[in-house]
C-alpha positions in Angstrom: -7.3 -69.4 30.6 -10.3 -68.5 32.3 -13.8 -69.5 31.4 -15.1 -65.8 30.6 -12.0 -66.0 27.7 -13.5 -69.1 26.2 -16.7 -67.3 25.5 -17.5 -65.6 22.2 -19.5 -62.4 21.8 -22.0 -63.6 19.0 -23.6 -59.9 18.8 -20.6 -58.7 17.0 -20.8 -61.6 14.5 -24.8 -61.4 14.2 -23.9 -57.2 13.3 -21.8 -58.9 10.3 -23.1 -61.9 9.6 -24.3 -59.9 5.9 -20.6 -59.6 4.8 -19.1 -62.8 5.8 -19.0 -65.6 3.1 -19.8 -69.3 3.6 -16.8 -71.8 3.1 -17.6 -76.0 2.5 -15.9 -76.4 5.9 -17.4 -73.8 8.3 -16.0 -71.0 9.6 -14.1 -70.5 13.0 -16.7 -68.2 15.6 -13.7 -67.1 17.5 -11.7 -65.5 14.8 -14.5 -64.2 13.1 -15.2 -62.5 16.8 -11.4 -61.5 17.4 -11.4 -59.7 13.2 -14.9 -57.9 14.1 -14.1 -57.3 18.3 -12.2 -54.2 19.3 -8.6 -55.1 20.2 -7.4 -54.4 24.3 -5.4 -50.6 22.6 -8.6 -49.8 21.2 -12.1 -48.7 22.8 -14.1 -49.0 19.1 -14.2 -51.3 17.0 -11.3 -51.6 14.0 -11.8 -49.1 11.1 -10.9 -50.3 7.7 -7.9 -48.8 7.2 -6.5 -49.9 10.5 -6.9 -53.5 9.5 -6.0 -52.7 5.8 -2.7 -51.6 7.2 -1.9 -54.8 9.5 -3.5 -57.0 6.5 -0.4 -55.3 4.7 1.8 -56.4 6.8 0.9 -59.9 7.0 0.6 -60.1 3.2 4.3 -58.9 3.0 5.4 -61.6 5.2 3.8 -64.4 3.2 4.9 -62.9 0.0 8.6 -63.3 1.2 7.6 -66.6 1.6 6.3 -67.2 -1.8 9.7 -65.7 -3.2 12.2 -67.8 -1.2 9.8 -71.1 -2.2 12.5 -72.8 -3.7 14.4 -73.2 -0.8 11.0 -74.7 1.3 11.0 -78.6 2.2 7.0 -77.9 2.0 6.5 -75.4 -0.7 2.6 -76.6 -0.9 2.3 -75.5 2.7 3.0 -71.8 1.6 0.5 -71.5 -0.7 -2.2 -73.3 1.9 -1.3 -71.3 4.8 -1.2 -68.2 2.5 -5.0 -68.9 1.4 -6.2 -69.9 4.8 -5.5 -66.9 6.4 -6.8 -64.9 3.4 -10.1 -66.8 3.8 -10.0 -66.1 7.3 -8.8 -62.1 7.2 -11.4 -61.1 4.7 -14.7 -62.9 5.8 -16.2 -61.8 1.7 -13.3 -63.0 -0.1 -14.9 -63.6 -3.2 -16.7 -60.2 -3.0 -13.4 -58.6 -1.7 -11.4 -57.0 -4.5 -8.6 -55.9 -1.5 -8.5 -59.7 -0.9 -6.5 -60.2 -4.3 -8.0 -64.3 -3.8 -8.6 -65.4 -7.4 -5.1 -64.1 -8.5 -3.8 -66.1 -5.5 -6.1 -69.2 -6.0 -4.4 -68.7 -9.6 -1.0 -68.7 -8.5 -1.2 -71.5 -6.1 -2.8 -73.6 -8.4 -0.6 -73.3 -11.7 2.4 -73.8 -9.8 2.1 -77.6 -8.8 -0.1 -78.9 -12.1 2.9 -80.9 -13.1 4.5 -81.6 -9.6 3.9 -85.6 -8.9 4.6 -84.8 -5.3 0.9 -83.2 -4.7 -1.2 -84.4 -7.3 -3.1 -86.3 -4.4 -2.4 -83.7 -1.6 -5.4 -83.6 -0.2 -4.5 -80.0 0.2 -3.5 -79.0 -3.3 -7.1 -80.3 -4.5 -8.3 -78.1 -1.6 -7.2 -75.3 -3.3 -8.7 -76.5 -6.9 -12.2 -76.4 -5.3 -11.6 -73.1 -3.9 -11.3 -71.7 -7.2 -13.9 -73.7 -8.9 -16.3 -72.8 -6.4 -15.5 -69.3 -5.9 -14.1 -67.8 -9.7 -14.7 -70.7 -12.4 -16.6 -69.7 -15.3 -16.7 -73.4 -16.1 -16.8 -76.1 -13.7 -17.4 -78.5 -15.6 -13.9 -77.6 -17.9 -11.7 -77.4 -14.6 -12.8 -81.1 -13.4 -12.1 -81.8 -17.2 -8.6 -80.7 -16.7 -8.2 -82.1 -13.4 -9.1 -85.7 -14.3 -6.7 -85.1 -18.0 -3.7 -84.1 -15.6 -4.3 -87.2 -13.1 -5.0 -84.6 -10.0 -7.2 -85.6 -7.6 -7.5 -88.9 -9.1 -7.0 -91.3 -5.8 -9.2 -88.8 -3.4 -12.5 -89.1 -3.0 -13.0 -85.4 -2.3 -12.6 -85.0 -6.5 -15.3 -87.3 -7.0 -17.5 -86.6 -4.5 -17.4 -82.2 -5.7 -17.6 -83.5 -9.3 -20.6 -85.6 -8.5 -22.4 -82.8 -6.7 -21.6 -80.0 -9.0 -23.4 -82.3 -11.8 -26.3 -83.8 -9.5 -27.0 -80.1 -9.2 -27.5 -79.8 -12.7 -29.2 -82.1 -13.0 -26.6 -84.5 -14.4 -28.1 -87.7 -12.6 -26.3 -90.5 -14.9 -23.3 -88.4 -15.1 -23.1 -88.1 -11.1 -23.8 -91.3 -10.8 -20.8 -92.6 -13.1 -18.4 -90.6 -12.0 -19.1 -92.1 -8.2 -18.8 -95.6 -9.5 -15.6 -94.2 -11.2 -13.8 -92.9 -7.8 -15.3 -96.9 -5.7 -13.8 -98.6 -8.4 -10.4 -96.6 -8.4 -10.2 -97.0 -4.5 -10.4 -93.1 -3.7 -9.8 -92.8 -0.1 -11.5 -92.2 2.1 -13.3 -95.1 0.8 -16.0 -95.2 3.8 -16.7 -92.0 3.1 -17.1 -92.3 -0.6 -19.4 -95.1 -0.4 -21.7 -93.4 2.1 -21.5 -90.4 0.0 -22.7 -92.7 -3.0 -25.6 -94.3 -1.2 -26.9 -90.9 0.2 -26.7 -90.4 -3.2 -28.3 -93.8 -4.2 -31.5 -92.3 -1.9 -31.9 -89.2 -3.6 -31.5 -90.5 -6.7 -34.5 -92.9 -6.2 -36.5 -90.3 -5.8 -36.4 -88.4 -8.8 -38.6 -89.7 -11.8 -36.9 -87.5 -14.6 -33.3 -88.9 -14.0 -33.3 -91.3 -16.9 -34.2 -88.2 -18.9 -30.7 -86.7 -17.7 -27.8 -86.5 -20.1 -25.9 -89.5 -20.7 -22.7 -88.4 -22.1 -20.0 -89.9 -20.4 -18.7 -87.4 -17.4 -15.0 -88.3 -18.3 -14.6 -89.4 -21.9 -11.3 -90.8 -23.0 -9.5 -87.9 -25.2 -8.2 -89.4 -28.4 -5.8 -86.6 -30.2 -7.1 -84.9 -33.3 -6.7 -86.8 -36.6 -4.7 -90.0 -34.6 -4.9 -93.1 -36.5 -6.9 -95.5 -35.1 -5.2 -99.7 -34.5 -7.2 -102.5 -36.0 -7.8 -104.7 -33.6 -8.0 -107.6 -36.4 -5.4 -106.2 -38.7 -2.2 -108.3 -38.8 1.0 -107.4 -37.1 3.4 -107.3 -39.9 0.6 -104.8 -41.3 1.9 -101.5 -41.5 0.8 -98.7 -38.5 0.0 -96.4 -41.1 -3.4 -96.7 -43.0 -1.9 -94.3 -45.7 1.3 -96.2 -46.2 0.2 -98.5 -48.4 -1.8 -95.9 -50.5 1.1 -93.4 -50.3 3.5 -96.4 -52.2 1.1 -97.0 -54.4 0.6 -93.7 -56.0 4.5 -93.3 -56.2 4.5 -96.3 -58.7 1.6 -95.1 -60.5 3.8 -91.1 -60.8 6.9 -92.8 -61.9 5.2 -93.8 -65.5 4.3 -90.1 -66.1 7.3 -88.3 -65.5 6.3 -85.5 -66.4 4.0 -84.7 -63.9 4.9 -84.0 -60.5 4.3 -86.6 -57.5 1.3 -86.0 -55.1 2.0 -86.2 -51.9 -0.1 -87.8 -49.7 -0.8 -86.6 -45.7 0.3 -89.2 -43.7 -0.2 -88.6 -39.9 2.4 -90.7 -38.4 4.7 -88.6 -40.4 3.5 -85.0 -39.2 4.9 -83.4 -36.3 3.7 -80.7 -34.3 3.1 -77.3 -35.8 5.2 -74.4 -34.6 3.3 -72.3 -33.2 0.6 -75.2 -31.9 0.3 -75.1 -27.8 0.2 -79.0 -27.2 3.5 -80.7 -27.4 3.7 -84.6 -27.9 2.1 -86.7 -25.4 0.0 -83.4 -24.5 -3.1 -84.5 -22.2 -5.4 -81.9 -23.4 -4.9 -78.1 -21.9 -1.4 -77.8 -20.5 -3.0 -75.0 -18.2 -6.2 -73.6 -17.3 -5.7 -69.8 -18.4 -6.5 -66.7 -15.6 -9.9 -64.9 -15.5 -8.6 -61.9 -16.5 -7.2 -63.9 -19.5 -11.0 -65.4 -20.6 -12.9 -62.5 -20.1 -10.1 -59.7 -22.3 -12.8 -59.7 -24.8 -14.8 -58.2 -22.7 -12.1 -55.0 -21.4 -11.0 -52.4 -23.6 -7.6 -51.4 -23.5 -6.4 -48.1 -21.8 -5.3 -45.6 -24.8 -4.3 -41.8 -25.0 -7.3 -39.2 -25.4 -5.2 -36.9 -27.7 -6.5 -36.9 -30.9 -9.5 -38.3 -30.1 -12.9 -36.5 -31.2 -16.2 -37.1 -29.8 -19.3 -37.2 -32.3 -21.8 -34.7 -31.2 -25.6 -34.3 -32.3 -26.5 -32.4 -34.9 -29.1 -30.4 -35.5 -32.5 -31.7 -35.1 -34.7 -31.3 -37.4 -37.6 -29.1 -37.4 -40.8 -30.8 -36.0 -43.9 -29.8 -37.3 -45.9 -27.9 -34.9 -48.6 -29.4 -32.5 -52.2 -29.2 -34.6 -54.5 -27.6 -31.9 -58.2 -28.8 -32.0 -60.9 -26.1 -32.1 -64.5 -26.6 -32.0 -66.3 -25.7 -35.5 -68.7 -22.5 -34.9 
């Protein structure tokens, strides 16, 4: 390859630079000059529907992928070669309705969440920050969910995006918890964690409002709803259930009276699930975060037939009295 090839034409990525969207990890100068640089066949540059129609193409192909997954020995790799080259095909992604990236961020996130195999891909958590960065209404939520369901939890890329997204809010405590968190759980890369965490350190020393900051821990434990609480100094031959005890109790006292009927007492190590209730036993919290589309359907109306339909028109308006014109006394 010669030496002219190696050289990129930074005018036609200067003419563009307005449309192309920053990624955490750069962007690659040559592509972004081959997408914008007339091909050899051509003496202009690309029209949209010329690359629309090879965009297609390639789509097609990766979709065929994502069909036959099952049968992959990699099925992450589908997913992260499938975003990559979205990322890299459409320069404004996030902007990009044609790009279709949130519904694939979507897809390529729900389908590992249980999958032990990637929870500390380094890849698969790749993919989590894409979408918190780029479509999350709620960062703070999808962290929530991601530390719940143990993904990310041994990479120090989790703790080191969690961190920033609350040192930007000014979550100084929080940040700085959640850094101690990921050192003390070995995230790797540890070197790079711990000089993340004393850049940090610096910053922090510098702000005189931190202790101000909100103090809530950035990753409470989740106890479930109405879960009995142990004793720590109640004996062992003591029954599990606080209400046990009570519940015997009142069934003495009801067999005297006969005649009236039994109350029954709640007890929550009895109660199971309800039947239409989303968490299942041993639930960690969400079982998935739901789509965009999904969280904002309050906010579309629902396509329905005109015929029949009657549009209220103004009445009449009623009669205004007429302008009183000034005239000079004689």
């Amino acid at each position: 390859m010669s030496a002219s090839e190696d050289l990129i034409n930074f005018d036609v990525i200067e003419c563009q630079k307005e449309n192309i969207q920053s990624l955490p990890g750069g962007r690659s100068a040559k592509k972004l000059a081959e997408l914008y640089s007339p091909s050899p066949l051509q003496l202009s540059t690309p029209t949209p529907s010329d690359t629309k129609n090879v965009n297609d193409c390639i789509r097609a192909e990766y979709e065929a992928e994502v069909r036959n997954i099952a049968e992959s020995d990699d099925p992450l790799d589908v997913f992260d070669r499938y975003v990559r080259w979205t990322l890299d095909a459409y320069p404004s992604a996030q902007a990009t309705p044609q790009s279709q990236l949130h519904t694939l961020l979507e897809r390529a996130t729900k389908a590992f969440i249980s999958s032990a195999q990637y929870k500390n891909d380094p890849r698969y958590l790749k993919l989590w920050m894409y979408y918190i960065r780029f479509f999350s209404d709620a960062p703070r939520e999808a962290y929530m969910f991601l530390a719940r369901h143990g993904i990310g939890d041994g990479l120090a890329l989790f703790y080191e995006e969690y961190a920033a997204w609350l040192e930007g809010a000014s979550r100084w405590g929080q940040a700085e918890e959640v850094y101690k968190l990921g050192i003390e759980r070995e995230a790797r890369p540890v070197q790079r964690l711990l000089r993340k965490f004393k850049e940090f350190e610096e910053r922090l020393a510098h702000q005189p409002d931190a202790a101000a900051a909100p103090s809530s821990p950035a990753l409470p434990v989740m106890r479930p709803a109405l879960a009995a609480k142990v004793d720590p100094f109640g004996s062992s031959s003591r029954s599990s259930d606080p209400q046990s005890h009570r519940q015997a109790a009142v069934t003495v006292g009801a067999t005297s009276k006969s005649s009236k009927p039994k109350l029954a007492v709640f007890s929550d190590a009895d109660s199971k699930p309800a039947v239409l209730s989303s968490r299942a036993e041993g639930s960690k919290g969400w079982d998935t975060i739901s789509s965009l589309s999904d969280r904002k359907k309050e906010n579309t109306m629902e396509p329905k037939p005109w015929v029949g339909e009657t549009l209220k028109a103004g009445g009449k308006r009623a009669a205004e009295p007429k302008m009183a014109v000034f005239r000079d006394p004689d």
